[in-house]
N, C-alpha and C positions, 0 to 999 in steps of 0.2 A: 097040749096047750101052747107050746113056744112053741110047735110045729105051726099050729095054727097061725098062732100073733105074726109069726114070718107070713104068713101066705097073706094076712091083713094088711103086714106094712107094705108087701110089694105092693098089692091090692093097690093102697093110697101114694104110694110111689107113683106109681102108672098114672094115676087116676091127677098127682100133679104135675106129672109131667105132660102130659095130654091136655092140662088147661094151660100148660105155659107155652105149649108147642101152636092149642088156639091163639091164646092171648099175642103171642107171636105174628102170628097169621096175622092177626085183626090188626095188630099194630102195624104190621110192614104195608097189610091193606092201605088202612090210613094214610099211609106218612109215602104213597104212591100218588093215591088218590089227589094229595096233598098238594104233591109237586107235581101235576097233572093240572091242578088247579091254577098253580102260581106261572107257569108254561105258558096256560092260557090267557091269562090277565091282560088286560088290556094295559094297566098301570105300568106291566113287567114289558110287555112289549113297544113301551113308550108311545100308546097313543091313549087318547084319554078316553076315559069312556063316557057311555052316552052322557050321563048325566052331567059333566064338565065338560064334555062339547056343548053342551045347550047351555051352559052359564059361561063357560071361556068369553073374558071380554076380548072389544073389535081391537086389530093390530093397532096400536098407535100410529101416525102419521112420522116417517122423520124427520129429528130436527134439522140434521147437513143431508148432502147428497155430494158425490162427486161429482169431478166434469163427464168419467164415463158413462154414469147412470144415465143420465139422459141425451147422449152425445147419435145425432141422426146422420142415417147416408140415403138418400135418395138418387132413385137413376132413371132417364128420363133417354128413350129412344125420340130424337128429333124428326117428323113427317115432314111433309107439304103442307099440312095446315099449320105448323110452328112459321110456315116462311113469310118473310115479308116481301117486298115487290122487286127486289135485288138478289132474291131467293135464298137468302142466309136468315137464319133463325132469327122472328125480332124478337126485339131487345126485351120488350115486353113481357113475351114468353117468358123470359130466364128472370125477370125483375119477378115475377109472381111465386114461380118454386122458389127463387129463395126465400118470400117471405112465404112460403107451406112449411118448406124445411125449417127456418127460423122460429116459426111459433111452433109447430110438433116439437121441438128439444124444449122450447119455456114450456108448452102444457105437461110434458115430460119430467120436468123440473120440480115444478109449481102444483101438479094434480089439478090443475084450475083452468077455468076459460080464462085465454087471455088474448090482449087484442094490441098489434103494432102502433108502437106512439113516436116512434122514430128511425129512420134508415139514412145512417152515413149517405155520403156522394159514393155512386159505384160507376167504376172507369171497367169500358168492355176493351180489353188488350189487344184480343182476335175476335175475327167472326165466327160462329158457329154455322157448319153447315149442315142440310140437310143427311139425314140418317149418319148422321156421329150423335154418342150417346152423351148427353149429360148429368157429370156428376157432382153432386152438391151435398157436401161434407158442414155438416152445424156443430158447434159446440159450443157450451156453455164459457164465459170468460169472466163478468161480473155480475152480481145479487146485491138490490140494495133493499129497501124494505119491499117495494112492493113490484120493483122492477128489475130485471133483466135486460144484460147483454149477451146478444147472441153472434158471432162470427161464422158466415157460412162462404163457406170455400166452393169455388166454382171451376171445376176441369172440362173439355170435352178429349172426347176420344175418336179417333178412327179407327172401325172396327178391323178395315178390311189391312190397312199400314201399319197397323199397330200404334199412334202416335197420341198422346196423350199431352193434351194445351191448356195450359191455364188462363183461364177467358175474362174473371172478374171475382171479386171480393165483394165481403160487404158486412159492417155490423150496423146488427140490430136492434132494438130497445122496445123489449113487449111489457106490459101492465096484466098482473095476476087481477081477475076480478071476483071475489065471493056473491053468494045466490042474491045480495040484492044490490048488484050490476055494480059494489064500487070496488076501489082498490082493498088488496086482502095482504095480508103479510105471506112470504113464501119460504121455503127451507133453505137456512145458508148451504154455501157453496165452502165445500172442503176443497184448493188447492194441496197438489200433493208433490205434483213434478217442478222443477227449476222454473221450464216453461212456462206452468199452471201460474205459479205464483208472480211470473212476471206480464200473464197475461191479464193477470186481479189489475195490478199497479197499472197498465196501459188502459184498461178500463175503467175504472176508479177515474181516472185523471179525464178519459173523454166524456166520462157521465159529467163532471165538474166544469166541463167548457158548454156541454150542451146546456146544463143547468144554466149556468150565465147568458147563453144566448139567448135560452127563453127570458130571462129577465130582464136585457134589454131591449124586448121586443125585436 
């Protein structure tokens, strides 16, 4: 009989150790399985999944923007049809890219159609001749509610001399327009460098003399 009961307890011995040896198994299964699952997750791989893609609201618009965000270069190989009857580039040519370049950095600015309501006097230094390239450097200087100054820099180059001329200046002043054609408020302007901040004050101060001009007719 205790011969026996020993061969019973091995018997149930075994017979626990074989369920803790499954239970094992199944656990380790699981907790595989588990982390195979969290691996995959879209939550764990930081993108979201479908169903918070399809509810994630629209980006917000910003409220600043820097001068580099929207800061344009435009370059422009001069032909024979740039020329005028003295065969150097007219003048006309370069007054139009600046205002392409001038308003691409305000819609760049602004998100918005906007349309030129003012261009400084711009003095040509050189002539431009035919096949030198021109280059027209925009960036933003001052934001006021609904309007923008734009300063676009005007170089040509010779390709074949290597010589690189500054031809003419000129700031801008564009108007943000929203979908029913009037003026729209736009993103301030973060100054950040020495420059930036003295380029606000220079501008600031000609938006306040234009203002007055218009108001005395």
């Amino acid at each position: 009989m205790y011969a026996g009961g020993s061969r019973v307890l091995l018997a149930v011995a075994m017979t626990d150790a074989n369920d803790d040896s499954t239970e094992s198994s199944e656990q380790r299964s699981t907790e595989s399985s588990e982390q195979r699952n969290t691996v995959e997750s879209p939550q764990d791989l930081g993108q979201p999944s479908p169903t918070e893609r399809e509810t994630e609201p629209p980006a917000s618009r910003p409220l600043q923007k820097r001068v580099a965000d929207s800061a344009v270069v435009l370059q422009q190989l001069t032909l024979p049809e740039h020329a005028n009857a003295m065969g150097t580039v007219h003048g006309g040519v370069i007054m139009k890219l600046v205002d392409e370049a001038g308003a691409i950095c305000a819609m760049r600015h602004s998100q918005k159609q906007c349309v030129t309501v003012w261009m400084d006097s711009m003095t040509f230094t050189s002539p431009v001749r035919v096949g030198e390239v021109l280059r027209l450097s925009a960036h933003m200087t001052f934001v006021g509610q609904s309007s923008m100054e734009v300063a676009v820099h005007v170089t040509s180059e010779d390709l074949i001399a290597g010589h690189v001329t500054h031809t003419n200046s000129a700031y801008l002043v564009f108007c943000a327009l929203g979908e029913d054609g009037k003026p729209t408020s736009v993103p301030e302007l973060t100054v950040e460098s020495p420059a930036e901040r003295e380029h606000w004050r220079q501008g600031m101060a000609r938006q306040r003399r234009r203002s007055q001009q218009r108001d005395d007719g």
